[in-house]
C-alpha positions as CSV (number, residue, x, y, z in Angstrom):
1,X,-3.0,-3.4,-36.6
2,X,-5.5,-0.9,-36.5
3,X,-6.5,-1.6,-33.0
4,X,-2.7,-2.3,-31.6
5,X,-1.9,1.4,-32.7
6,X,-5.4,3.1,-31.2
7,X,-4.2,1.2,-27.7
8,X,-0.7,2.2,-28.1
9,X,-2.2,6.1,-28.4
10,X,-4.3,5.6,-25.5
11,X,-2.1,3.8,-23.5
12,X,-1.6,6.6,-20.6
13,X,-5.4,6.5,-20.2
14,X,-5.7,2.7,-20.3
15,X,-2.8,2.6,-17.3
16,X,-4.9,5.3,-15.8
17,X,-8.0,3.4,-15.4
18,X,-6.5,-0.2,-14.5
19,X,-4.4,2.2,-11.8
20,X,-7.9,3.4,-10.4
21,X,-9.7,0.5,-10.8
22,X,-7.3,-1.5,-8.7
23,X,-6.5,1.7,-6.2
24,X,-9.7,2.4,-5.4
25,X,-10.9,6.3,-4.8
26,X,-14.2,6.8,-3.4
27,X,-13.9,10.3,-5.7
28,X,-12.8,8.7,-8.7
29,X,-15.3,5.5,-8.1
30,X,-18.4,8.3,-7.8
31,X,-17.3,9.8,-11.4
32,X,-16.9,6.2,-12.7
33,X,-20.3,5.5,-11.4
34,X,-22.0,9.0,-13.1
35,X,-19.9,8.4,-16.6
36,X,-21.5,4.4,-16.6
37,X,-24.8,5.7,-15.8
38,X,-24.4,7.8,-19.3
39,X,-23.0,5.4,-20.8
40,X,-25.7,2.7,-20.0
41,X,-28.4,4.7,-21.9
42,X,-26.3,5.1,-24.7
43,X,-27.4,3.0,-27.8
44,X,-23.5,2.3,-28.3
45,X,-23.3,0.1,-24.8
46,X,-22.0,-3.1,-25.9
47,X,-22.3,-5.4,-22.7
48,X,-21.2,-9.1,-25.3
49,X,-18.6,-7.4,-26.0
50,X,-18.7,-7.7,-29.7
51,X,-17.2,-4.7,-30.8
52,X,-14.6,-4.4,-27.6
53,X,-11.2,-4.2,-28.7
54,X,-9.6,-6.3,-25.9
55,X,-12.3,-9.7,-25.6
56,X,-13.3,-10.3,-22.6
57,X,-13.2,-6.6,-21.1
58,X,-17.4,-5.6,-21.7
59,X,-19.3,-4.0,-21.1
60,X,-17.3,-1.4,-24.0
61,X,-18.0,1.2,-25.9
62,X,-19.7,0.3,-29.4
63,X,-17.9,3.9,-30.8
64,X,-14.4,3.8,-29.8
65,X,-13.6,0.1,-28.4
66,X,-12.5,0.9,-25.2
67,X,-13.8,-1.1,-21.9
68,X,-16.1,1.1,-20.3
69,X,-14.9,-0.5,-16.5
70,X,-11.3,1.4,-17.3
71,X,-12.5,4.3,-19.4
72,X,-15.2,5.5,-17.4
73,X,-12.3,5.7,-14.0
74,X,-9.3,7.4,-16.1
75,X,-10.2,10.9,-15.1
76,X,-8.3,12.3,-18.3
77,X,-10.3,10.2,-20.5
78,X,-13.2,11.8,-22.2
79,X,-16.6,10.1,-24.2
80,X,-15.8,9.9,-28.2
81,X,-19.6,10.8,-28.4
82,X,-19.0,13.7,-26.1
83,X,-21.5,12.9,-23.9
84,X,-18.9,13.1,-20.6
85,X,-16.0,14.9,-20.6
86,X,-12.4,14.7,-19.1
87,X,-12.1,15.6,-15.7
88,X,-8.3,16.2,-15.9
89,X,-5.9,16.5,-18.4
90,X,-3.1,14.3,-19.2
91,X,-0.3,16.2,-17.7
92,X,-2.4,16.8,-14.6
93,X,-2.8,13.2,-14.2
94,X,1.0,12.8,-14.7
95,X,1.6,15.4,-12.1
96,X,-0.8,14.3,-9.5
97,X,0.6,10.6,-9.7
98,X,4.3,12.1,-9.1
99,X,2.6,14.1,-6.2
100,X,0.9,11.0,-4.7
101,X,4.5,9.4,-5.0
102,X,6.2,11.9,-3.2
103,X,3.8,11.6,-0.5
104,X,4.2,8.2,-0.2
105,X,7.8,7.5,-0.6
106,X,9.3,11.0,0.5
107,X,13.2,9.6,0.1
108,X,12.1,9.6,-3.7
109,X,13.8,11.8,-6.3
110,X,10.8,13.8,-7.8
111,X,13.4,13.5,-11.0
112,X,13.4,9.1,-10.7
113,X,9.5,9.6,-10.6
């Protein structure tokens, strides 16, 4: 239960980095590639992914749970060991994604976003 409650907290981040994993961005894929070379000296790496709290989603972090392939590219996510921090924050992120809609559907209500 433990688990299904830190995912339900997280959950804007966890959309955020399954958004840019599949939409790749050549800026977000660089800080993705900067945060997974921290995180791959970092004696909590766990690439079985024994202490992931999805299965099959390793390489994950031993502290917190989280897949590192979805953490590492949600730009308002930050290391629970502090060893990368958050490029943006939350709201940010929410008002970006409502600007990127806009752009791309300009007919859209900014208030059905």
């Amino acid at each position: 239960m433990k688990d299904v409650i830190k995912i339900w907290k997280e959950r804007d981040k966890i959309l955020e980095g399954i958004k840019n994993r599949i939409f790749k961005n050549a800026d977000v894929e660089y800080i993705a590639a900067e945060r997974m070379k921290i995180c791959a000296t970092c004696s909590f790496l766990d690439k079985q992914g024994t202490s992931c709290i999805v299965s099959g989603t390793e390489p994950c972090c031993g502290l917190c749970g989280c897949s590192l392939s979805l953490k590492t590219r949600a730009l308002s996510a930050a290391c629970d060991d502090h060893k990368w921090l958050a490029e943006i924050s939350p709201e940010e992120q929410i008002a970006m994604d409502r600007h990127l809609l806009q752009e791309d559907n300009p007919q859209t209500d900014e208030t059905t976003i």
